[in-house]
C-alpha positions as CSV (number, residue, x, y, z in Angstrom):
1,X,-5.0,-34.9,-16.8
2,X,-8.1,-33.3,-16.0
3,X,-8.5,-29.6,-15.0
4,X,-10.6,-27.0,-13.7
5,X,-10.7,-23.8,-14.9
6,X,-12.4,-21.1,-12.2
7,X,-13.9,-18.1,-14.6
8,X,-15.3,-14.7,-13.9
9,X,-17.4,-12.4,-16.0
10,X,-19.9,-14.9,-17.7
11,X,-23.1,-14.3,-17.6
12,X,-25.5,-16.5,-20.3
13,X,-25.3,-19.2,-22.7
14,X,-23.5,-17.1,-25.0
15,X,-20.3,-16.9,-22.7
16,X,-20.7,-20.4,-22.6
17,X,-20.2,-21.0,-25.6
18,X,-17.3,-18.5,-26.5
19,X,-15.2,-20.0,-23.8
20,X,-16.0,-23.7,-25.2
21,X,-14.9,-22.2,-28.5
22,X,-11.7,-20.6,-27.3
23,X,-11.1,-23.9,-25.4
24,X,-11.4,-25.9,-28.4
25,X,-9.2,-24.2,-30.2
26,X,-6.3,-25.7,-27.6
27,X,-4.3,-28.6,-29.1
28,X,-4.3,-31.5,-26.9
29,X,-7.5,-30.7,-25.2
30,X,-9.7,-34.7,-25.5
31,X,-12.7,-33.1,-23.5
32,X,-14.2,-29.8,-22.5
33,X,-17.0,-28.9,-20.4
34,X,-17.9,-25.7,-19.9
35,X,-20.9,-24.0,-17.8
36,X,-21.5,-20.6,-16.2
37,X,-18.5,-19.7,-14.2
38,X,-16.5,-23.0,-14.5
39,X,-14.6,-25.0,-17.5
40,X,-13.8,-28.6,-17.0
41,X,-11.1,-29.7,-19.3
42,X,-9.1,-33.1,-19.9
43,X,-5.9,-33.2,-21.6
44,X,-4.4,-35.1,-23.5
45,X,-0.3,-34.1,-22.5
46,X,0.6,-31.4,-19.7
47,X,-0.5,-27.9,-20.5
48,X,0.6,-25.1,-19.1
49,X,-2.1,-23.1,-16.9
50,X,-0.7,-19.7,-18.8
51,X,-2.1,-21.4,-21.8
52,X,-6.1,-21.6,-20.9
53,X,-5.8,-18.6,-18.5
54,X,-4.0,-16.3,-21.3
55,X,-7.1,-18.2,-23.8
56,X,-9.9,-16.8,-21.7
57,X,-8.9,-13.6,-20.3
58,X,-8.0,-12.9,-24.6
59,X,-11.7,-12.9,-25.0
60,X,-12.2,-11.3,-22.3
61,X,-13.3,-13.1,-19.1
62,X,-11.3,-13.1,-15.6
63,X,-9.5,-16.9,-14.8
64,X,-9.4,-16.5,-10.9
65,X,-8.3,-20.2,-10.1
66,X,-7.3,-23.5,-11.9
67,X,-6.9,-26.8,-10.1
């Protein structure tokens, strides 16, 4: 199941890279992409939405959509 993950409040490279960290930290996650405002992720069994949205906003970033 693939997802995308609609994210406020980055800004650089470094946000980047602290959401593909936080991401990656998600069991059953096979792939993650992640760029400036948007993380693409595929899963391996169904995830909750709660699950990457509770993730991100943790380290501090806003999860306005996912679909």
């Amino acid at each position: 199941m693939k997802k995308k993950i609609y994210i406020d409040g980055m800004s650089c490279e470094h946000c980047v890279k602290r959401v593909e960290k936080t991401l990656n930290s998600i069991e059953g996650l096979k792939n993650v992409k992640v760029k400036i405002g948007l993380a693409e992720v595929e899963t391996s069994s169904d995830i909750n939405d709660l699950v990457f949205k509770n993730s991100i906003e943790d380290i501090g970033y806003d999860v306005t959509k996912i679909e």
